[in-house]
C-alpha positions as CSV (number, residue, x, y, z in Angstrom):
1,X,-17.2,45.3,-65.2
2,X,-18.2,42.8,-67.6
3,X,-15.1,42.2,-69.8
4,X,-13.5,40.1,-66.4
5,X,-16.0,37.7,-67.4
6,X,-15.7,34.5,-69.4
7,X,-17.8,33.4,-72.5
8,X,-19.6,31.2,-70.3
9,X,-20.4,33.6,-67.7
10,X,-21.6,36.4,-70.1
11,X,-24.2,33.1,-71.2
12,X,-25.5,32.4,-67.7
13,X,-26.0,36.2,-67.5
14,X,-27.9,36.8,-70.4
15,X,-29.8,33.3,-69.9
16,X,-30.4,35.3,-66.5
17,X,-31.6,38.4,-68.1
18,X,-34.3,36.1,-70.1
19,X,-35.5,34.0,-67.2
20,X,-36.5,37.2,-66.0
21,X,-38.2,38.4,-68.8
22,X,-40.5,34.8,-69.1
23,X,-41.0,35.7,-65.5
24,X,-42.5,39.4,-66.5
25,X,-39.9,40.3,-63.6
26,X,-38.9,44.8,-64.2
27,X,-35.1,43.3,-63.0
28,X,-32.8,40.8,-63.0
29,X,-32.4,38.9,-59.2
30,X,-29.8,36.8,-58.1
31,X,-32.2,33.8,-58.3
32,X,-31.8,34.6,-61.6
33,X,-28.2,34.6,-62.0
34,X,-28.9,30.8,-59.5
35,X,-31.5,29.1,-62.2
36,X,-29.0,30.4,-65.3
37,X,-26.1,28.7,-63.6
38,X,-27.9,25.6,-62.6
39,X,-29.6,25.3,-66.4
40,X,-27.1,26.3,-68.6
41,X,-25.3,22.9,-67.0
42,X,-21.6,24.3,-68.4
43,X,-18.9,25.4,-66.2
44,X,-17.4,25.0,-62.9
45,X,-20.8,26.8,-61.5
46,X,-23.1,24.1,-62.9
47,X,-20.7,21.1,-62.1
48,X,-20.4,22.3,-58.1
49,X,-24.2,22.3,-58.0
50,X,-24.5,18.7,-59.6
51,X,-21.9,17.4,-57.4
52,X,-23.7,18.7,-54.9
53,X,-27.1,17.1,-56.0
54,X,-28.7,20.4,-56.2
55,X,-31.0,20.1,-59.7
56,X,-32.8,22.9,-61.3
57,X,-36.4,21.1,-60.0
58,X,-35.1,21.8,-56.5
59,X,-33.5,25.4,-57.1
60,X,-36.9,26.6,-58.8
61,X,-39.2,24.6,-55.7
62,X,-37.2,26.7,-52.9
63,X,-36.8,30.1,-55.2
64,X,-40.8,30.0,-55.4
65,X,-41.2,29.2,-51.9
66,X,-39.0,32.1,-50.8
67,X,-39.8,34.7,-52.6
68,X,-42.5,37.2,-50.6
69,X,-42.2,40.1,-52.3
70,X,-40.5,42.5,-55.2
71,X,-37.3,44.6,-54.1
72,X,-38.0,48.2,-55.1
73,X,-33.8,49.1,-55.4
74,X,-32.7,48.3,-58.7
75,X,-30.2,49.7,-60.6
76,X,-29.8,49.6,-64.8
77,X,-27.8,46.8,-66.4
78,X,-28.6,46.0,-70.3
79,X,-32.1,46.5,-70.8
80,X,-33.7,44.4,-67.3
81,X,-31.9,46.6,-64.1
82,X,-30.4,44.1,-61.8
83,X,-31.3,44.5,-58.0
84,X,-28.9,45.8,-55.6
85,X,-27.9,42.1,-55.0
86,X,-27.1,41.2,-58.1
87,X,-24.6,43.9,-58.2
88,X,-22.8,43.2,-55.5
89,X,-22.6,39.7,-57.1
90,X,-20.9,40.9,-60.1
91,X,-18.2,42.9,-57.4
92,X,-18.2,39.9,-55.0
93,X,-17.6,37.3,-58.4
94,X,-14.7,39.2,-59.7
95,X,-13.1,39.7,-56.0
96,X,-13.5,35.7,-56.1
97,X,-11.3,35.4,-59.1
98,X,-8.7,37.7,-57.9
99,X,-8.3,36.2,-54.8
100,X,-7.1,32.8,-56.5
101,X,-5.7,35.4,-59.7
102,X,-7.7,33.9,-62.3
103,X,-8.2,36.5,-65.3
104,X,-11.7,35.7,-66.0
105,X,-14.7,35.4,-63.6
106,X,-16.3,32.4,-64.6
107,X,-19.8,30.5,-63.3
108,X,-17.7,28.9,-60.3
109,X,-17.0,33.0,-58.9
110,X,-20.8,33.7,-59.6
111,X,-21.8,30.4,-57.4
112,X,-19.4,31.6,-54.6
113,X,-20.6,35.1,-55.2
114,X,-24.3,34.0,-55.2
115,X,-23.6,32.0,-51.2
116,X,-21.5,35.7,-50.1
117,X,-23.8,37.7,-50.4
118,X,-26.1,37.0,-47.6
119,X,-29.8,38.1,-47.2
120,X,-30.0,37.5,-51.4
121,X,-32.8,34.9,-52.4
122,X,-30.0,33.1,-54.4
123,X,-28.0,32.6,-50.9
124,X,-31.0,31.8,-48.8
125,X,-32.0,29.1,-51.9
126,X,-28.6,27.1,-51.7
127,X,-28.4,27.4,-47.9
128,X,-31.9,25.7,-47.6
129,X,-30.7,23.2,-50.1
130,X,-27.9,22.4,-47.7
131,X,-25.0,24.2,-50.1
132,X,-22.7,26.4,-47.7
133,X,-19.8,28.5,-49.2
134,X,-17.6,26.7,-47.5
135,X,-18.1,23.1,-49.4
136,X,-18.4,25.1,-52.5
137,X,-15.4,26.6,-51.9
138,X,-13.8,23.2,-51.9
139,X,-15.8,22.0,-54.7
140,X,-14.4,24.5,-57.0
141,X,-10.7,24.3,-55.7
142,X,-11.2,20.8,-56.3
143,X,-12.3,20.8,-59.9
144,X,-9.7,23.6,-60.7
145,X,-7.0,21.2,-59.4
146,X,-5.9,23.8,-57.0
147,X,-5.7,23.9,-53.1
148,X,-8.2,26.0,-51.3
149,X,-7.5,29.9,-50.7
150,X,-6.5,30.9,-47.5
151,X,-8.6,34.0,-47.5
């Protein structure tokens, strides 16, 4: 699953990985994946979230205010195991890229993947920071230089 991604993606996911591990977290979330994007400050990801006005302050103030409990589901990825979400993110961020047939899944298919996959902490984060995958979307079609997908 991992070789559709780019360089820069493989970096948000292992910055991921350690976020978790500071946190003392057993598993990789998708708030996670959200803070790696928004810190690591390279790629389409990062760029849609500044152009946005969405900062790293305001990512970690809403992740800490949502987050109730631990999900139990994980499954094994490298040596944290990523939650069910997070999965599906990885399936949902390659679909992205296929959809607009770019070879590598990138930061910008994680962000979209991140706002898909609804009832994730990442998802309810950017939709409470006013970020819908619809202007994301057209934030990333934008800075690719390519018209929106119809699908």
């Amino acid at each position: 699953m991992y070789q559709h991604l780019s360089e820069t993606a493989k970096e948000v996911l292992r910055l991921a990985e350690r976020f978790a591990q500071r946190e003392h977290k057993e598993y990789v979330g998708t708030e996670h994946v959200l803070l790696a994007i928004v810190d690591h400050g390279l790629g389409v990801g990062a760029q849609v979230l500044q152009n946005c006005s969405i900062s790293s302050d305001m990512v970690k103030d809403q992740i800490a205010h949502l987050i109730k409990r631990s999900l139990d589901e994980t499954w094994v990825l490298g040596r944290l195991p990523g939650t069910p979400h997070f999965k599906q993110v990885i399936a949902l961020a390659i679909e992205e890229a296929e959809k607009v047939r770019d070879t590598k899944v990138g930061t910008e298919y994680l962000l979209l993947a991140l706002l898909r996959e609804k009832g994730c902490m990442a998802e309810r984060t950017l939709q409470n920071l006013g970020l819908s995958l619809k202007v994301a979307r057209k934030e990333v079609a934008r800075l690719q230089g390519r018209s929106e997908p119809t699908n």
